[in-house]
C-alpha positions in Angstrom: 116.1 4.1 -198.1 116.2 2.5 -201.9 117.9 2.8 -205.0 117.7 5.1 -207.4 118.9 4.1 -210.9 119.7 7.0 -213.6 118.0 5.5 -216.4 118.7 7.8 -218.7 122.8 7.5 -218.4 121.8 3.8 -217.6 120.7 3.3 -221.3 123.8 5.0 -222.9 125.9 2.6 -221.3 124.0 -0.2 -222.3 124.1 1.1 -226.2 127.8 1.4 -225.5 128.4 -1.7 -224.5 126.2 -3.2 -227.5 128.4 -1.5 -229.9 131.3 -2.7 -228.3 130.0 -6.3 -228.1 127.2 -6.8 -230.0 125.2 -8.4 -227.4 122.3 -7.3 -225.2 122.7 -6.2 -222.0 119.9 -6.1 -219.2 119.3 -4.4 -216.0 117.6 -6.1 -213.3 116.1 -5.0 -209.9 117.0 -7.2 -206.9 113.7 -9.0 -207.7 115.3 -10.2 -210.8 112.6 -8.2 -212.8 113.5 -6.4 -216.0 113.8 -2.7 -215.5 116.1 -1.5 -218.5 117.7 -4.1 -221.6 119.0 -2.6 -225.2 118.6 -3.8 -227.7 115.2 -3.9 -226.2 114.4 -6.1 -228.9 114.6 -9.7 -227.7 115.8 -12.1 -230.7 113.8 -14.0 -232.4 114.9 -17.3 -230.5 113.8 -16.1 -227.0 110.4 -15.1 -228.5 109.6 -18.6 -229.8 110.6 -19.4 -225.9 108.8 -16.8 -224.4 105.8 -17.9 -227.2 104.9 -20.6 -224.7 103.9 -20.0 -221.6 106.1 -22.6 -219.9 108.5 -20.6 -221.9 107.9 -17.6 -219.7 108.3 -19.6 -216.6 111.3 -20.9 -217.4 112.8 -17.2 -218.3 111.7 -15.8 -215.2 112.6 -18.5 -212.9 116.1 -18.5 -214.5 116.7 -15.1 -214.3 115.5 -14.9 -210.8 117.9 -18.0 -210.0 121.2 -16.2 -212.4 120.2 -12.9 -209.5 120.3 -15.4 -206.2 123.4 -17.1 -207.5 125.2 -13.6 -207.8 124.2 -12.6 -204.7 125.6 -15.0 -203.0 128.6 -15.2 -204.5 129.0 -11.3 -205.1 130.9 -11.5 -208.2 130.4 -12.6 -211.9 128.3 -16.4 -212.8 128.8 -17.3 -216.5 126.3 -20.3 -216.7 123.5 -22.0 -219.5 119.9 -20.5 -219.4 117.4 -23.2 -219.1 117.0 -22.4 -223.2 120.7 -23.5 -223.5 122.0 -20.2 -224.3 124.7 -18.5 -222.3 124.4 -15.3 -220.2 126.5 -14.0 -218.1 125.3 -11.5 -214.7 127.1 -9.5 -212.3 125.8 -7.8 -209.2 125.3 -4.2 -208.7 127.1 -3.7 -205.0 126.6 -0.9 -202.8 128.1 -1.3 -199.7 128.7 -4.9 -200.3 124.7 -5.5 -200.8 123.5 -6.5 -204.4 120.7 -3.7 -205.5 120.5 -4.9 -208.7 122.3 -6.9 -212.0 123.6 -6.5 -215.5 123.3 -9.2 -217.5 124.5 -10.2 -220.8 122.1 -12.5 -222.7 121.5 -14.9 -225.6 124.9 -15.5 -226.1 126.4 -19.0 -228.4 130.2 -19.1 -228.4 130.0 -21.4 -231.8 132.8 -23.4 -231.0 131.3 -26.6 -230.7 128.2 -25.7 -233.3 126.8 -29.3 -233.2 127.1 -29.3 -229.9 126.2 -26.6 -228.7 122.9 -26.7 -230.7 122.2 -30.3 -229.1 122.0 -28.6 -225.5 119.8 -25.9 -226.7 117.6 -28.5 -228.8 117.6 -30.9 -225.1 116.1 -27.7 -223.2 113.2 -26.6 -225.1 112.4 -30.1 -225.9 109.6 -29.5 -223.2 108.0 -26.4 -224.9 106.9 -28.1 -227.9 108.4 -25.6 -230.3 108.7 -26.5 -234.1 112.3 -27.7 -233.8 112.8 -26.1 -237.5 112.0 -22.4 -236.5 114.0 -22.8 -233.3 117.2 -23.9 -235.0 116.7 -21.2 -237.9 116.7 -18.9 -234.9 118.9 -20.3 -233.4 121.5 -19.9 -236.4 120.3 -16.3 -236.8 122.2 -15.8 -233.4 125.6 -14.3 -233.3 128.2 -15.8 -232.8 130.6 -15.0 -229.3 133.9 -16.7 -229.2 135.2 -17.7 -225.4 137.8 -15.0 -225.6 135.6 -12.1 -226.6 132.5 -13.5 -223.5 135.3 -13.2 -220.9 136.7 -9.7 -222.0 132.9 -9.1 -222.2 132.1 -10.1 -218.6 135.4 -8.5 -217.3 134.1 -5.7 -218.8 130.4 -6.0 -217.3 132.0 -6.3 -213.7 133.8 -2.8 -214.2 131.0 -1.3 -215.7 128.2 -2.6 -212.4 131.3 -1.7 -210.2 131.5 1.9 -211.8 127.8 2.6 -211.2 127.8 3.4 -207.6 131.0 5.8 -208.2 129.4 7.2 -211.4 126.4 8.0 -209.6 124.6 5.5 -212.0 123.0 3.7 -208.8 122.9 5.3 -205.6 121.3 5.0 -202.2 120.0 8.6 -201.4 118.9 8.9 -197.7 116.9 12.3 -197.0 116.0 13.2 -200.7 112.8 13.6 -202.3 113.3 10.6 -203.8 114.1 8.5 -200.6 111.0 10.2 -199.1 108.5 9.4 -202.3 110.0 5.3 -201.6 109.7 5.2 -197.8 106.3 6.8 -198.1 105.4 4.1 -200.5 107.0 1.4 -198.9 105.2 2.3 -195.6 101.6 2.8 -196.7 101.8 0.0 -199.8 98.9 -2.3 -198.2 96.4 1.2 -198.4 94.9 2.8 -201.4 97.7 4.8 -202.6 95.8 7.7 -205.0 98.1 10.7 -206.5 96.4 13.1 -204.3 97.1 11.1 -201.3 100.9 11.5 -201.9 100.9 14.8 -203.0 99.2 15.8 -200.1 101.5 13.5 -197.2 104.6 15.2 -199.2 103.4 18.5 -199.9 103.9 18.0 -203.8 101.8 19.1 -207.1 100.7 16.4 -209.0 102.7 17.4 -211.8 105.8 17.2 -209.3 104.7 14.1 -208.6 104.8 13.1 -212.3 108.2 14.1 -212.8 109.6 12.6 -209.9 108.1 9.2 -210.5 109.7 9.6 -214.1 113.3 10.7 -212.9 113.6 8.1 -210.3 111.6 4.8 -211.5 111.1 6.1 -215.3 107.4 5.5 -215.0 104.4 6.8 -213.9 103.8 6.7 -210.2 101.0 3.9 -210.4 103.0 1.8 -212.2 105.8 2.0 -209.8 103.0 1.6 -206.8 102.1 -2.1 -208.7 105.5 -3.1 -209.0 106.5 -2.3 -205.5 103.6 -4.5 -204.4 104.4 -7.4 -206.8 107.7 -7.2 -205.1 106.8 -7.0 -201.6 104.3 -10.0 -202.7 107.0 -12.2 -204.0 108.9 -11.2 -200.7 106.2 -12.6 -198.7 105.8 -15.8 -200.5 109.2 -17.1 -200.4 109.4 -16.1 -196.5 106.0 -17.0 -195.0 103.0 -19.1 -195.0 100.5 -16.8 -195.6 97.9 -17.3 -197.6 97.6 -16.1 -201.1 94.7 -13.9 -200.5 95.9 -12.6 -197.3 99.1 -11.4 -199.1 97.2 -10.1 -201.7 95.5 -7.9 -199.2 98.8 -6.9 -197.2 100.3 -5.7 -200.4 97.0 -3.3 -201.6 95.5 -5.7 -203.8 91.7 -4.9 -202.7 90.7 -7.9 -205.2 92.3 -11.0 -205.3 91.5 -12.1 -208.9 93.3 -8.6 -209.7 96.1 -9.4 -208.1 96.9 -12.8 -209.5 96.4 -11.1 -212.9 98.6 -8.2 -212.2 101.3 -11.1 -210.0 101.1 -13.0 -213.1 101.7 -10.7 -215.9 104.4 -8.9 -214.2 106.2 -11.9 -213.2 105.3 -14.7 -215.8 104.5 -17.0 -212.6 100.8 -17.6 -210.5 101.6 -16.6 -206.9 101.3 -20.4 -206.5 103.8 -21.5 -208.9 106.5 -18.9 -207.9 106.2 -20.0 -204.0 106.5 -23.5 -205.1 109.7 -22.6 -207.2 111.1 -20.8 -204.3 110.6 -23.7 -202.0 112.2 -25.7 -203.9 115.3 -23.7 -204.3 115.8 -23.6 -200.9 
């Protein structure tokens, strides 16, 4: 049994939200991993970040951090990213579990300007980043006063409350899209090949095609590699397999492949993101 989010409603309340605010709002699976943001866009400060590769380490291991912190507390975190920006995330809840998180990102409150712009100066210290570009960025950032970020994550924990009743994000036992996930979920470590599935759930291809599309928004082998970049993740933060053994379990037939694919997807080596999760714990 998964979830199934409605991406195409999904994205309208995003927009709304943006016009409302004028910041960006993200969706996130429960592996922290981007699924939906508008603007899609990111601002010309996270992409001087994300222009260094520790950059993209630090994103991802702070946005998978912002979704463990919410799930364990089950309500709204306003905290500093580790580029000294705020963001605020709430969790998704369905029956009291977290199945995914809107986040609202990039955010300066510009009350304390020199201040603020001393943290965010501090954290990317490490990246190497000409510290002229960054703060011309960083200026180019709107502005957020404390009294419009709290209506704006009061409003974010309405909106990820009114998903589930909305039909936004639902769990959906019994449906063809509960039976295309369990059939994944149960034969992820084979080869997976559209004619395989058509054939175990008595589907045309072109069925296939649209019900990869309605539920995941994207095609049915791009869903396959993310589900097994999330059940890899899954397997190095809770055992001590070995990296090649997990590549294996999760259908990666070539290991080399698989830290490629683990990488890209993630912005972390298999490695690197089991260290990080060791060290959270």
């Amino acid at each position: 049994m998964g979830t199934v989010f409605n991406k195409e409603e999904m994205l309208v309340l995003l927009q709304d939200f943006h016009r409302l605010t004028g910041l960006r709002t993200v969706v996130f699976d429960t592996y922290g991993m981007d699924i939906l943001s508008y603007p899609p866009e990111l601002p010309a400060y996270c992409k001087l970040v994300r222009g260094v590769p520790e950059g993209v380490i630090g994103c991802h291991l702070c946005d998978q951090n912002a979704c463990r912190n919410a799930t364990r507390r089950k309500e709204t975190v306003i905290y500093t990213c580790h580029a000294g920006l705020i963001e605020v995330i709430t969790p998704i809840l369905i029956d009291g579990a977290a199945v995914g998180f809107l986040l609202l990102s990039h955010i300066v409150q510009g009350a304390d300007e020199a201040t603020e712009w001393a943290v965010a100066k501090e954290r990317c210290a490490p990246y190497g980043i000409d510290e002229a570009a960054l703060h011309s960025a960083y200026d180019a950032l709107p502005r957020t006063p404390y009294p419009t970020l709290k209506s704006a994550s009061d409003l974010l924990a309405l909106a990820a409350s009114a998903l589930y009743q909305q039909g936004l994000a639902r769990l959906n036992p019994g449906s063809s899209e509960a039976r295309l996930g369990q059939y994944l979920s149960d034969h992820l470590a084979e080869e997976l090949t559209s004619e395989k599935i058509c054939r175990a759930l008595s589907l045309s291809r072109t069925g296939l095609y649209y019900l990869s599309r309605q539920t995941y928004g994207c095609g049915i082998n791009e869903q396959i590699t993310r589900l097994r970049v999330q059940r890899a993740m899954e397997l190095l933060a809770t055992t001590s397999l070995s990296n090649v053994e997990i590549s294996r379990l999760t259908g990666f037939s070539d290991y080399n492949y698989f830290y490629r694919v683990f990488r890209r997807q993630t912005g972390l080596t298999p490695r690197r993101y089991r260290t990080s999760m060791v060290a959270d714990t």
